[in-house]
VEXDO-234856 format. One record per residue (C-alpha): residue number from 1; residue in three letters; x negated, y, z. Coordinates in pm, whole numbers, plus 50000, padded with zeros to 5 digits. Layout:
! residues N
<node i="NUM" aa="ala" px="X" py="Y" pz="Z"/>
...
//
This chain:
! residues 104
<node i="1" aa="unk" px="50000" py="50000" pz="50000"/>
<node i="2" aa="unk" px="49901" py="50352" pz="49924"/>
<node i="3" aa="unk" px="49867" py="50599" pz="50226"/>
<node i="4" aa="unk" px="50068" py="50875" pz="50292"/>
<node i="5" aa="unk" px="50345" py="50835" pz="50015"/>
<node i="6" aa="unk" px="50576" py="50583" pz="50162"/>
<node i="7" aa="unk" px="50860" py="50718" pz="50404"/>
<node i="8" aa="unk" px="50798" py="50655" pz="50765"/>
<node i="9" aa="unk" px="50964" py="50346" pz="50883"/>
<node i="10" aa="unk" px="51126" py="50325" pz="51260"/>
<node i="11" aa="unk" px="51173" py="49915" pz="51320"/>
<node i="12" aa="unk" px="51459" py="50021" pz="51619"/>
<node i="13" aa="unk" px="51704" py="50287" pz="51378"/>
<node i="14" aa="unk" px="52017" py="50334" pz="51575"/>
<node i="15" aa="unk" px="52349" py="50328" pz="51344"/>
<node i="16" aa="unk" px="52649" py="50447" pz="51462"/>
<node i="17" aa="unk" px="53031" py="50418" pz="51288"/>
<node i="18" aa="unk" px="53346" py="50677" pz="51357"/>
<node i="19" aa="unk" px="53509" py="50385" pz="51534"/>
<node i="20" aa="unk" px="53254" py="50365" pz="51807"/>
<node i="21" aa="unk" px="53052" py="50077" pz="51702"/>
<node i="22" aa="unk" px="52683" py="50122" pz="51734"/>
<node i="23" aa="unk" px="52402" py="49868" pz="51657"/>
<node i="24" aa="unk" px="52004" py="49866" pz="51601"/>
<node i="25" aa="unk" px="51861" py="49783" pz="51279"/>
<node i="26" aa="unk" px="51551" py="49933" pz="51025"/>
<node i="27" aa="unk" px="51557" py="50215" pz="50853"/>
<node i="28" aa="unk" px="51336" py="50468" pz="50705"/>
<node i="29" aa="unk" px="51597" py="50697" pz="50911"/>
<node i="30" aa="unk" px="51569" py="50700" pz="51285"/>
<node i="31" aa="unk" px="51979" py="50744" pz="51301"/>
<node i="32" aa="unk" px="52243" py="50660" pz="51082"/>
<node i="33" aa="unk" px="52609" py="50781" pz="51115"/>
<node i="34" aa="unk" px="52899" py="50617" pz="50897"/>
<node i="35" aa="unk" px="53248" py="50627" pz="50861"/>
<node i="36" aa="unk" px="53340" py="50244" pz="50814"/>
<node i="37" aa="unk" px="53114" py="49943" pz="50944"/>
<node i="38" aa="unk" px="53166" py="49586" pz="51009"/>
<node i="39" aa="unk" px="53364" py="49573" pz="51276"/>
<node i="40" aa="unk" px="53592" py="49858" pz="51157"/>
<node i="41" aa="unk" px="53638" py="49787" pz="50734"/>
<node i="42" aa="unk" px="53958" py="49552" pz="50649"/>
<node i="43" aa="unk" px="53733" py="49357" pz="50427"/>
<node i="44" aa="unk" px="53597" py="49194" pz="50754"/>
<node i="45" aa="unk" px="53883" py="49271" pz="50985"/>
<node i="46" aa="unk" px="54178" py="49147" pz="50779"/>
<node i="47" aa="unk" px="54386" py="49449" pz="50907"/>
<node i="48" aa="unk" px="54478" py="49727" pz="50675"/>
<node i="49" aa="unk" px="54272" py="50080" pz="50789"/>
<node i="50" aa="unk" px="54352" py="50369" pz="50532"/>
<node i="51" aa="unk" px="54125" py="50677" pz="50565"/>
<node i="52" aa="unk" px="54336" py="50908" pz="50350"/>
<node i="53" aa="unk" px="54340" py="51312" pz="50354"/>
<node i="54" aa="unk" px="54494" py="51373" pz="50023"/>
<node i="55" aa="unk" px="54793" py="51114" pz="50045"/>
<node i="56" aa="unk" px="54688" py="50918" pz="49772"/>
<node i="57" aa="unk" px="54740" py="50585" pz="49916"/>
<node i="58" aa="unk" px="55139" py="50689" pz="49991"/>
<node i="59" aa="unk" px="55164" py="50825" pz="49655"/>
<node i="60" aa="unk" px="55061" py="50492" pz="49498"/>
<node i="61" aa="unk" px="55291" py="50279" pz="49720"/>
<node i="62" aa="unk" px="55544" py="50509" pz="49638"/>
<node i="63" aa="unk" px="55503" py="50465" pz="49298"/>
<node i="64" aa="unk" px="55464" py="50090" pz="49316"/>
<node i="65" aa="unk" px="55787" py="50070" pz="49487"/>
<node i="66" aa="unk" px="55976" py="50319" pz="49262"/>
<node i="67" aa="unk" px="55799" py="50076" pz="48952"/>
<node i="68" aa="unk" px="55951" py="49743" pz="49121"/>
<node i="69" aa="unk" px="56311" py="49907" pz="49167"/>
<node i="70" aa="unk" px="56348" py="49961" pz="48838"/>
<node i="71" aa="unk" px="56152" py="49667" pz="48702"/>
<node i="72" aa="unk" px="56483" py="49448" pz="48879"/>
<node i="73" aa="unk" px="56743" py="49670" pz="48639"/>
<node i="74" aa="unk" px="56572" py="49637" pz="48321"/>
<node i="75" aa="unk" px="56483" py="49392" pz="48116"/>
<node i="76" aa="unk" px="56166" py="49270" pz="47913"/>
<node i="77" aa="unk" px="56243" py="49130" pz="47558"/>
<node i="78" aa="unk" px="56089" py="48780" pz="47659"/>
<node i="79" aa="unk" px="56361" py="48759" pz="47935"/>
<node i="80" aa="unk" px="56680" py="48883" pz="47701"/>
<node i="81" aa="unk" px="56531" py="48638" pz="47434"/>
<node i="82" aa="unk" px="56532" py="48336" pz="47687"/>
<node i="83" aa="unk" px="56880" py="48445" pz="47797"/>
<node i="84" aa="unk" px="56971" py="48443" pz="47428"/>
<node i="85" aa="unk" px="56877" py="48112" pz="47418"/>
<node i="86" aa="unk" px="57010" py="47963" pz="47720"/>
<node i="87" aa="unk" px="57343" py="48088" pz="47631"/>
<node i="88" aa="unk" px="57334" py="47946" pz="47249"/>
<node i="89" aa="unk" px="57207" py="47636" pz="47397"/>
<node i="90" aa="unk" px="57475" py="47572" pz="47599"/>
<node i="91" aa="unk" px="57803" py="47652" pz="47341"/>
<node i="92" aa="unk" px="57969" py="47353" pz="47192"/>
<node i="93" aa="unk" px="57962" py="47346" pz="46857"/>
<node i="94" aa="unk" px="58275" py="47280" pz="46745"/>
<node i="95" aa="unk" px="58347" py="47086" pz="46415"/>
<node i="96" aa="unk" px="58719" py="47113" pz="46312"/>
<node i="97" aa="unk" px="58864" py="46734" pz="46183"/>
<node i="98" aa="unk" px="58896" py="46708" pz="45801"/>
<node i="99" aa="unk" px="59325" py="46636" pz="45789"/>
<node i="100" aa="unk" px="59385" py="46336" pz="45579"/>
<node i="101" aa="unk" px="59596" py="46372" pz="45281"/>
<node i="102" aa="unk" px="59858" py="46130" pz="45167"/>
<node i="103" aa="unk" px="59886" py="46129" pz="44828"/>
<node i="104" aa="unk" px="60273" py="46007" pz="44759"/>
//
């Protein structure tokens, strides 16, 4: 290694998260402060955490649900078609009985 151009390097960097979670690792940083970690991100938690200022995440839902609502009224053309055909398929085709003529 070359002296004097590689960052200094503290082996015990302390790293803190917004939730309150703090833990020792190695950094070229002596402290580190961050917003989601381990203990806090849904990824690892399984519980849903939204860190939202500009309501984007309740505009989406919103939309999602408005989408779904009217996804149940309408109808694609692959679902009329199969209707189509479910209907056809189940009239009786009627054939009308040829009348026999007596010739006299």
């Amino acid at each position: 290694m070359k002296k004097d151009i590689h960052p200094k390097y503290y082996k015990e960097a302390k790293v803190s998260c917004a939730c309150g979670h703090t833990f020792v690792t190695g950094s070229t940083s002596p402290e580190i402060r961050t917003e989601l970690c381990s203990a806090c991100h849904p990824f690892y938690t399984g519980k849903q955490k939204l860190v939202d200022s500009a309501r984007r995440v309740e505009k989406f839902q919103a939309r999602v649900t408005a989408q779904k609502e009217v996804s149940k009224t309408r109808k694609g053309k692959k679902v009329k078609r199969t209707a189509k055909a479910k209907v056809r398929a189940k009239k009786e085709v009627t054939v009308k009985a040829e009348k026999k003529i007596d010739k006299k």
